[in-house]
N, C-alpha and C positions, 0 to 999 in steps of 0.2 A: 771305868764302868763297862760292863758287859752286859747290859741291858736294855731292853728296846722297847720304847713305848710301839703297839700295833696297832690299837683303835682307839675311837674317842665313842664313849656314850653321849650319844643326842640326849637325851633325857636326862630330869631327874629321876631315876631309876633308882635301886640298890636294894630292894626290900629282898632279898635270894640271903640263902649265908656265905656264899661263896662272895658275895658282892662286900656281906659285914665283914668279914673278915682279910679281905683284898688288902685295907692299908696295912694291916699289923706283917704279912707274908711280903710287902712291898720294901716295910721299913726293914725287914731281917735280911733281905735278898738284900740291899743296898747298904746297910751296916756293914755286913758283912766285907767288904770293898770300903770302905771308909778308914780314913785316918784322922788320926787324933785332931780337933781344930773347937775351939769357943765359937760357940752361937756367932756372936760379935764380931769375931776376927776373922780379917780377911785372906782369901787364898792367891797365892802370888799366878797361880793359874789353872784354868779350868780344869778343875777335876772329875768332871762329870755332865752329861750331853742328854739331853732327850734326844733317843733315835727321829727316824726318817719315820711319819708317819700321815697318813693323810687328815684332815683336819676340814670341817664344814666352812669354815673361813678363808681353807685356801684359795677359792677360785675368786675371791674378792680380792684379797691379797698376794698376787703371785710371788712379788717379789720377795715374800717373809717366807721365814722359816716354819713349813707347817706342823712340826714337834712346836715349836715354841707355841705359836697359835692353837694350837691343841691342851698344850699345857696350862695357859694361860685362859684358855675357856672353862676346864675343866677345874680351874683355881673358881674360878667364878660363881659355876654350880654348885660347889661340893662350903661357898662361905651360903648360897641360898637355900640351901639343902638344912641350914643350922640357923636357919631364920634371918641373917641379916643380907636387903638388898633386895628382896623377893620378889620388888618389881621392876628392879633396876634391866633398863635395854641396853648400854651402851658400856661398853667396854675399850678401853685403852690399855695397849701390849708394848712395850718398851724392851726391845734386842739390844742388852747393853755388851754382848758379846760380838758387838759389829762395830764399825768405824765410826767417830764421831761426827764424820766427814758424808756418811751414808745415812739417810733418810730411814730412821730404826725406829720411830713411833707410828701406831696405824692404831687410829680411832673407828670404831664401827660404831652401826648402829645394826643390832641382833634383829630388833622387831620388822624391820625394813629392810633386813638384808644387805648392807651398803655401807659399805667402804666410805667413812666422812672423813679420814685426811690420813696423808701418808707424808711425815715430817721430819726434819732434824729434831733435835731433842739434848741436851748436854747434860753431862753428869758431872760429882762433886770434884773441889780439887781437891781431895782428900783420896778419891781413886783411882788416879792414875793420870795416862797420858792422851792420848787418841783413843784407844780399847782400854777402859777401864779393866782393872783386875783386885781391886779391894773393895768391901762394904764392908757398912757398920753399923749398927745400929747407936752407938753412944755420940755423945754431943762433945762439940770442938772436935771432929775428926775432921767434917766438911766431906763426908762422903758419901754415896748413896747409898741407901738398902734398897735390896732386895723383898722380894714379894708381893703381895693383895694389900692392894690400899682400897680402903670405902670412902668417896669423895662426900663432902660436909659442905659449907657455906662457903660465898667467897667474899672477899673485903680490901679494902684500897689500903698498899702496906708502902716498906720502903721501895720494893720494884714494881708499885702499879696493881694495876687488877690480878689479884691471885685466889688462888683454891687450896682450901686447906685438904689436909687427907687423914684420915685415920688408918695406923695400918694396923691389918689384921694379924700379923706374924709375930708371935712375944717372941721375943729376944733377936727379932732381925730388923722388924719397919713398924714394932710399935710405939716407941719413943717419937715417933713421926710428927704428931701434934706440940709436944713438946719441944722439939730442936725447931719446929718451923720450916720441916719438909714442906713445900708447898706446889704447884703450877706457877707461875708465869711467865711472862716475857724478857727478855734479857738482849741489851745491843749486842752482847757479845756473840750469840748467836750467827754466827752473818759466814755464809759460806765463803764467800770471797777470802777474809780473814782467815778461815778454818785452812787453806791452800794453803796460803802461803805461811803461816804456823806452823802445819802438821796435824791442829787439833782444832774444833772448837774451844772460843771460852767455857771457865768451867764457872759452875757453881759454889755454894756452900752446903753442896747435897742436894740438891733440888733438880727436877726434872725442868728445865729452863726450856721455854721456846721463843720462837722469829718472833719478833713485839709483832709483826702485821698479822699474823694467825695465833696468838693467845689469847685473846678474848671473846674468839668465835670457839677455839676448842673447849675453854673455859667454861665455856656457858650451855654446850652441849653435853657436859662432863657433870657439872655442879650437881648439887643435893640427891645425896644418892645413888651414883656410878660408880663404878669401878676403873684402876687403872692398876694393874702387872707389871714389875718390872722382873726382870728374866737375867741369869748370867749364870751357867756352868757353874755354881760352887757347890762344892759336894758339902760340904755341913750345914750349907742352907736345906739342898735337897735330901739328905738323910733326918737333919733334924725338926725340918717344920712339918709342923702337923699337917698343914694345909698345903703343901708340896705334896706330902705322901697322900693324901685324900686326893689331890688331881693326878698323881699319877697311876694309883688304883683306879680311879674313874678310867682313866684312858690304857689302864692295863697293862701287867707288864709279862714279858715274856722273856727269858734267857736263850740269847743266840752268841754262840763263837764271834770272837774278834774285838777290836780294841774298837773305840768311835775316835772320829777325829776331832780335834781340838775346838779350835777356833774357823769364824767362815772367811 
């Protein structure tokens, strides 16, 4: 990718035609750079990076990636902007292009400004090792997807207090309710274990967290939030609708040079 997000619209904004037009110029810049891949199917490695760009979330979150935080808000605006969530504050961004060993989930709360938890977080065994590199959206893979999920009720299942999610992405994370993409807690979570592994335990797709902080993020999260999850694949970011809607929000600009990989 040769392309670099520069800004994030604060607002809901967009009423310009430069602004209507922004996804369809986003998606042809980025097609363009694409290779052949099924919605579904995953990439054995990132093929594509939200550049370096400054992000209203960064100074809450330093240690995140402010392209992704950026991206990930702008995912936000652009599902409220379409009527669903419209009063939703609180958002959860999931860096699954980080180590499973590094603390990649950051919970805010928008209305209040504040950073409510910066976590470990583990993904499917269906994607990989320590740095996942597959998602999917179809069932029996036991992998994650990708993209905007709208958080729904929660209910006592086979792992405890969980959170259902609806994801907004057809063909990436919205089979979500179906497979029993879910929140909750998991013993395998447990850093110590993660050392001397190399990895977190994984899930069957599910964003798993520490059992001591799942039922506080859970409940901050429930009826009605959002949660992002994020990774480099370029057929998610060429082909979801609501990728190219936050990355038109946050603008794109053609600059010389390759972007690097992984962090």
């Amino acid at each position: 990718m040769k392309y670099f997000l520069v800004s994030l619209l604060l607002a809901l904004t967009g009423a310009s035609s430069v602004a209507a037009h922004a996804p369809e110029r986003a998606a042809r810049r980025l097609a363009s750079n694409a290779s052949p891949a099924a919605p579904t199917q995953a990439n054995t490695a990132p093929e594509a990076a939200p550049p370096a760009v400054s992000s209203p979330l960064s100074s809450l979150a330093p240690a995140a990636d402010p392209q992704v935080l950026a991206l990930g808000l702008s995912a936000m605006q652009c599902a409220q902007a379409h009527g669903t969530g419209v009063n939703a504050t609180r958002l959860a961004i999931i860096d699954y292009s980080r180590s499973s060993l590094t603390p990649r989930l950051w919970v805010f709360d928008l209305a209040r400004q504040k950073l409510l938890y910066h976590e470990l977080v583990a993904h499917g065994q269906g994607s990989g090792g320590d740095i996942p590199t597959r998602f999917s959206n179809d069932e029996g893979t036991h992998a994650s997807s990708l993209g905007l999920f709208y958080t729904q009720g929660t209910y006592q299942g086979r792992n405890g207090y969980s959170l259902r999610m609806q994801g907004l992405d057809p063909g990436f994370n919205d089979a979500a309710l179906a497979r029993a993409i879910v929140i909750h807690g998991a013993d395998y979570v447990n850093a110590d274990n993660g050392k001397r592994m190399g990895r977190l335990g994984r899930s069957w797709g599910c964003p798993a967290l520490r059992k001591a902080v799942a039922k506080p993020i859970i409940d901050v999260l429930k009826d009605g939030q959002f949660v992002f999850s994020y990774y480099p694949q370029q057929a998610w970011l060429t082909r979801s609708s609501l990728a190219q809607c936050a990355m038109a929000r946050a603008q794109l600009a053609p600059v010389a040079g390759r972007l690097s990989s992984l962090h």
